[in-house]
Phi, psi and omega in degrees: 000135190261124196265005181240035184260139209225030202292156173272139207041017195231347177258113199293308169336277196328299173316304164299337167282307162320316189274337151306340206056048165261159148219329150300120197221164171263172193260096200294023207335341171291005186253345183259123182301127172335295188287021162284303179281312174316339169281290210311317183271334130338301192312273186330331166272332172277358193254325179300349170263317171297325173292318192304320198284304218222017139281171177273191202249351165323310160317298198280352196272348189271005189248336151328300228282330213286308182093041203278169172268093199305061098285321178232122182350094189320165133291152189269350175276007196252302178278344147312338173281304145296276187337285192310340166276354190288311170182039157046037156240171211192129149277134209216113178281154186207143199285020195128200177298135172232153202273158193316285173319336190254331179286336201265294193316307143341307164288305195301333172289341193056064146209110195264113154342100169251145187257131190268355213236154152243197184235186217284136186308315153318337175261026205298342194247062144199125203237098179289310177215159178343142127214172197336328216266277149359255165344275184293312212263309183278326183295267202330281160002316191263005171270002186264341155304139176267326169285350170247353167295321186265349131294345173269339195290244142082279166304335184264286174000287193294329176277000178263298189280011162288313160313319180302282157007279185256039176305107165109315174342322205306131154113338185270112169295345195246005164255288196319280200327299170316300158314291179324324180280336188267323152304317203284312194281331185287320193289331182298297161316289178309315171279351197247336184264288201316281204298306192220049180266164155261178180192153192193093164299172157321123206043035173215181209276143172279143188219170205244112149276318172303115182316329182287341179248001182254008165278305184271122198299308199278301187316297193323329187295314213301310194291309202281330200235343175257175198297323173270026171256144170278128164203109203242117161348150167270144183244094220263356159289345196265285177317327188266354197253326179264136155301128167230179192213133188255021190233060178183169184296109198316124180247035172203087194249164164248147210226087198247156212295317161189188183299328168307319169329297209286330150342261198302347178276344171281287189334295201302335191286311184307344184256335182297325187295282166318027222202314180121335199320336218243000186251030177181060171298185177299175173269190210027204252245132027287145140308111197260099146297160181279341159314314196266009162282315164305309200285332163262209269302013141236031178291132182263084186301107189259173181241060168288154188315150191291102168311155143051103132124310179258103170317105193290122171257136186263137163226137190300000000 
């Protein structure tokens, strides 16, 4: 193992900060390795004519606005420099997974959890996990939007007043189940927009919004163009109900009008929240863990002035 390397499962940093209990971390940028930058520019030159074909156009204007350098691995302090006057969100490095609640809250602070590491240059179109490439070129770009910037804040919203909500719940079966379901259903939401949405205004070319697909070299095609992918307006009885799998291509996505749409399809999960609706989604996958059961029923919900942007939701 290369101790100055920064390879995704391969970085002794990375590791070690783990073994710390860290999860918020600094970006060691002395550490990445030629073949570190030598993945990124790769990544970034086969992926840049497919944004032009299959991004939206929010996206190219927001990888325009970042300045990022397609030769080197970013600084994250560099794109926060351009981002944070924009719609006052900041990529924030983190050693890896972080349970559900402290990642969704996250948003509501207007800050995304980024991954520092990238993956190994033999692989470029397979992502065992998050990394840099992901994170920054797919994420980040659409956060320089102000109407989807203000959905993720939003999106954190509904995960603060569930938490408030179910404090304390741990050992109560009929709050877990509920939680669990509420979780379930939230993670659901997210992957079908955030991770893998579409968009298609009226009269106009279906285009690609979702970091998952605006990462992967192959899916972006895959999502737009081929003949056996499902691709159905969004419904959000539909989103909340499917079950997905994350080691293939998706054969079923959803498609929404613009940001504002998706604006209002978050209101609409917060009132769904509030309703009870949302507390006996379908049964499978995501797998809500107990880390992540733990991170809202034991969350030290605090009650500060509303951030940046957001409207706090209260559940009775």
């Amino acid at each position: 193992m290369r101790e100055n390397d920064l390879t995704t499962t391969q970085a002794p940093f990375i590791e070690q900060a783990k073994g710390r209990g860290e999860s918020s971390i600094r970006q060691p940028y002395e550490l990445y390795s030629e073949r570190n930058h030598e993945a990124w520019r790769r990544l970034y030159q086969q992926m840049t004519p497919r944004w032009r074909q299959y991004a939206n156009e929010r996206f190219l204007e927001g990888i325009d606005l970042l300045a990022m350098d397609p030769d080197k691995v970013p600084r994250l302090e560099d794109i926060n420099r351009f981002l944070d006057p924009l719609t006052g969100f900041k990529a924030v490095a983190v050693a890896g997974y972080i349970p559900a609640y402290l990642f969704f809250d996250s948003l509501r602070r207007r800050e995304f959890p980024t991954t520092i590491t990238i993956r190994d240059g033999g692989r470029l179109d397979y992502l065992p996990e998050p990394d840099i490439f992901h994170d920054v070129s797919g994420h980040v770009p659409m956060h320089t939007d102000k109407a989807f910037a203000d959905a993720l804040v939003r999106f954190g919203d509904v995960a603060h007043g569930v938490a408030k909500k179910y404090a304390g719940c741990i050992g109560e079966k009929k709050a877990m189940d509920e939680l669990t379901s509420i979780i379930k259903a939230m993670a659901r939401f997210f992957w079908f927009t955030v991770e893998f949405g579409l968009m298609q205004p009226p009269g106009q070319d279906l285009k690609v919004y979702g970091s998952g697909l605006l990462s992967s070299y192959g899916e972006i095609r895959h999502a737009v163009e081929a003949p056996e992918v499902q691709r159905y307006p969004f419904q959000l009885e539909w989103v909340v109900n499917q079950y997905f799998e994350i080691d293939h291509y998706q054969p079923l996505l959803f498609v929404v009008e613009s940001f504002d749409h998706l604006f209002s399809e978050v209101k609409r999960l917060e009132e769904w929240v509030l309703s009870g609706k949302l507390n006996n989604v379908s049964p499978g996958e995501p797998h809500v863990n107990e880390e992540d059961l733990r991170s809202f029923a034991e969350a030290l919900v605090e009650e500060p002035s509303s951030p940046k942007g957001s409207e706090e939701l209260v559940l009775a």
